[in-house]
C-alpha positions as CSV (number, residue, x, y, z in Angstrom):
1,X,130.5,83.1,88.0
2,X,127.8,85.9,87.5
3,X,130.6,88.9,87.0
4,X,132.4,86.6,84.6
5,X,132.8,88.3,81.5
6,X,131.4,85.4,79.4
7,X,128.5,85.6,81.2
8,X,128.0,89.6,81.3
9,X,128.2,89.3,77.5
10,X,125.4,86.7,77.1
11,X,123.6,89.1,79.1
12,X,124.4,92.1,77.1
13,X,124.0,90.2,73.9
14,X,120.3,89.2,74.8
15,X,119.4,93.0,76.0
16,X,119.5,91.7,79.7
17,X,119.7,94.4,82.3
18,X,121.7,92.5,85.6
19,X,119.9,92.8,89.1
20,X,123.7,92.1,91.7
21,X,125.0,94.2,94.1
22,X,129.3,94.4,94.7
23,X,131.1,91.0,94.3
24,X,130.6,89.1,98.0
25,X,127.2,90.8,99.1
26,X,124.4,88.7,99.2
27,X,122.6,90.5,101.5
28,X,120.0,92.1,99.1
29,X,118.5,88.4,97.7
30,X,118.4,86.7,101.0
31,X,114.2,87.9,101.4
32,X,113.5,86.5,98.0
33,X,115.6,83.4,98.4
34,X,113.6,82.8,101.9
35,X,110.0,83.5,100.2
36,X,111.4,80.9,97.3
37,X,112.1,78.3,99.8
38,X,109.2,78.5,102.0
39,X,106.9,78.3,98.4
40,X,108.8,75.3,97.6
41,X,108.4,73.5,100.8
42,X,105.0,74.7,101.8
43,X,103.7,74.3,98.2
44,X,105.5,73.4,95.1
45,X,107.0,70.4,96.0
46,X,104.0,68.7,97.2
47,X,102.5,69.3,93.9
48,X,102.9,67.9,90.4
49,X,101.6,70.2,87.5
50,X,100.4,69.1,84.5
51,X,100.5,72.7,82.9
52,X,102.2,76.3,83.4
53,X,98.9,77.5,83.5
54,X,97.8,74.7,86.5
55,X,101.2,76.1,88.3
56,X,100.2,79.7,88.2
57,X,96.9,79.4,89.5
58,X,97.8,77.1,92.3
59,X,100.7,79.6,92.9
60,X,98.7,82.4,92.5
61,X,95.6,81.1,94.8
62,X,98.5,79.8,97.8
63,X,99.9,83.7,97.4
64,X,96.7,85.5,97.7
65,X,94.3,82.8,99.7
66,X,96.9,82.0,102.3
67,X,100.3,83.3,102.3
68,X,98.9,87.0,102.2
69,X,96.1,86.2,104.1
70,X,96.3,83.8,106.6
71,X,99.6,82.4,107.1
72,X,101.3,84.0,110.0
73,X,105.0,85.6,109.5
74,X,107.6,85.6,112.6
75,X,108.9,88.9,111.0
76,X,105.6,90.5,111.2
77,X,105.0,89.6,115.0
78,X,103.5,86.3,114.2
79,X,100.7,88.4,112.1
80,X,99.4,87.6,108.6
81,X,100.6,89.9,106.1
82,X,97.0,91.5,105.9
83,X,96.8,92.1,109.4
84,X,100.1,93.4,109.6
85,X,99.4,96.0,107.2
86,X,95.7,96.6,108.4
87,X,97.1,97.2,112.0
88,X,100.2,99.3,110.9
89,X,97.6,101.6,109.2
90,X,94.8,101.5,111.1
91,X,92.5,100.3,107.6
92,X,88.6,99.5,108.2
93,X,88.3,98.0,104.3
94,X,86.6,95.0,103.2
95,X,90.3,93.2,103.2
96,X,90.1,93.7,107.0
97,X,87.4,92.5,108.0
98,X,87.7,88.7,108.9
């Protein structure tokens, strides 16, 4: 439905540049689709928001306070993003220090 022609036209038409690879790959959105359902179920849909603006500070706050932080990844060796990368390079910077 995405390589339609209708649907590349509407893109065109409103000056929308298309992020897809080849017709059958899906390989390149399965990360982001995995980060959008763990932010759903870890997060979003425990939540009702009265604003956009309640929304993206309660997204923004689970992003940088925990997901980044302290929430440990399977793909990172059960590390925290933050430790991950303080490990991998070795960093002695405020955001390593626990």
């Amino acid at each position: 439905q995405y390589t339609g022609m209708d649907y590349q036209q509407l893109l065109q038409e409103n000056r929308m540049q298309v992020s897809m690879n080849g017709v059958g790959s899906y390989y390149d959105n399965a990360p982001i689709e995995s980060f959008f359902g763990t932010l759903k179920q870890e997060l979003v849909h425990h939540r009702y928001y009265q604003t956009r603006a309640e929304a993206m500070s309660d997204i923004f706050f689970y992003l940088e306070a925990f997901y980044n932080r302290r929430r440990r990844h399977s793909a990172l060796d059960y590390l925290s993003p933050i430790d991950f990368e303080c490990n991998f390079f070795a960093l002695s910077t405020p955001l390593c220090v626990h």
